[in-house]
C-alpha positions as CSV (number, residue, x, y, z in Angstrom):
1,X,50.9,-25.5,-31.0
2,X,51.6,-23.1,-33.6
3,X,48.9,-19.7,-34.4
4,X,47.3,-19.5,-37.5
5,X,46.6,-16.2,-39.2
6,X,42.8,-16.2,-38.7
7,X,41.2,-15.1,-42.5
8,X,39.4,-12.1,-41.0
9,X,40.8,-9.4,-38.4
10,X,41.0,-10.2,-35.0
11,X,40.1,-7.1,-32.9
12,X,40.6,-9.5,-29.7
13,X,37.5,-10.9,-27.6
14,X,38.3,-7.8,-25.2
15,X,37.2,-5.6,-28.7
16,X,34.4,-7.8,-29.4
17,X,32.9,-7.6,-26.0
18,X,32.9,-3.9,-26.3
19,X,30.7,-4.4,-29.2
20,X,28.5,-7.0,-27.7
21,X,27.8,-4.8,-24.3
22,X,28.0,-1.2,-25.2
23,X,28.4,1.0,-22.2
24,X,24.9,2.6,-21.1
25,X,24.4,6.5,-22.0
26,X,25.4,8.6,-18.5
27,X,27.4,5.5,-17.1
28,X,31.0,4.0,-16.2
29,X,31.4,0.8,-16.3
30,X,34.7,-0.8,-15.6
31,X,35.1,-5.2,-16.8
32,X,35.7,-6.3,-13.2
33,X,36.1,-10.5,-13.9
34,X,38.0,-12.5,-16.4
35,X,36.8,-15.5,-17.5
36,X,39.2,-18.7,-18.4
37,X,38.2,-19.8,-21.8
38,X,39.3,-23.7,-23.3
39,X,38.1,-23.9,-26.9
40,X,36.4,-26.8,-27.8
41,X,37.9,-26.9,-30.8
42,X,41.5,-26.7,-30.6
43,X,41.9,-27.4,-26.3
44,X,44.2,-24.0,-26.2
45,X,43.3,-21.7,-22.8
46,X,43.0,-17.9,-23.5
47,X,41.6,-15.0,-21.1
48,X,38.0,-13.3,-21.7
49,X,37.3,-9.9,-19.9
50,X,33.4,-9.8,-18.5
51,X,31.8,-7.3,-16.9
52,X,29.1,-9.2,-14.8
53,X,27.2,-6.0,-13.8
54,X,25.6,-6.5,-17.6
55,X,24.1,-9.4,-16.4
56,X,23.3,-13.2,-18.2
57,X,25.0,-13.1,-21.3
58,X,25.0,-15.5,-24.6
59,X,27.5,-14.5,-27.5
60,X,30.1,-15.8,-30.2
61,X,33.5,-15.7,-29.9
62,X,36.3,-17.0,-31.8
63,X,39.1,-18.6,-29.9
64,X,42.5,-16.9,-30.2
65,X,44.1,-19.5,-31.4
66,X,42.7,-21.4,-33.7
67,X,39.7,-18.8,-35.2
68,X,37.2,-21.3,-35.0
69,X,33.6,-20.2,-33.3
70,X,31.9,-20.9,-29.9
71,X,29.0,-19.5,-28.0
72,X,29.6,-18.8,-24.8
73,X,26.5,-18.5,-22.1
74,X,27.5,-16.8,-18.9
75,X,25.0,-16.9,-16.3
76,X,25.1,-14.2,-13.7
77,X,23.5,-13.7,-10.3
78,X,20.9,-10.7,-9.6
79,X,23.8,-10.0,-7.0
80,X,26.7,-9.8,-10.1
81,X,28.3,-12.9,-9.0
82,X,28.9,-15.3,-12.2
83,X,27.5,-18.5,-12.0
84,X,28.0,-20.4,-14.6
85,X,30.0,-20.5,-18.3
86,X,28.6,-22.3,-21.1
87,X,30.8,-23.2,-24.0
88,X,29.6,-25.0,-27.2
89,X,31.8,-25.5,-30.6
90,X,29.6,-23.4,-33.4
């Protein structure tokens, strides 16, 4: 399947996350899972980093593919073990 040039810039999901979970004032935190994304749109697999010691998390991402939106929901234990992924076509 070919790539499309998406119409606005594409900082990567890695960028976006960084964005989405800010790192907290007088801590390190280092993204310690990746997550296997399929878009709903398109079918195409890309990687997502996560860091599950931020907890339950619901966001929008666009797949690096096609640019088309999902949310993703990503359940997380109170132990940081991820328990579930979520993805819906926006």
């Amino acid at each position: 399947m070919s790539q499309r040039a998406c119409s606005r810039p594409n900082f990567g999901a890695a960028a976006r996350l960084a964005f989405a979970f800010p790192a907290r004032l007088g801590t390190t935190s280092a993204v310690n899972d990746a997550l296997s994304i399929e878009c709903p749109h398109c079918g195409e697999s890309f990687s997502l980093a996560f860091d599950a010691a931020e907890g339950s998390a619901s966001f929008v991402i666009d797949c690096e593919v096609c640019c088309r939106p999902m949310t993703l929901a990503v359940r997380v234990s109170n132990d940081g073990e991820i328990e579930g992924l979520e993805i819906e076509a926006e």
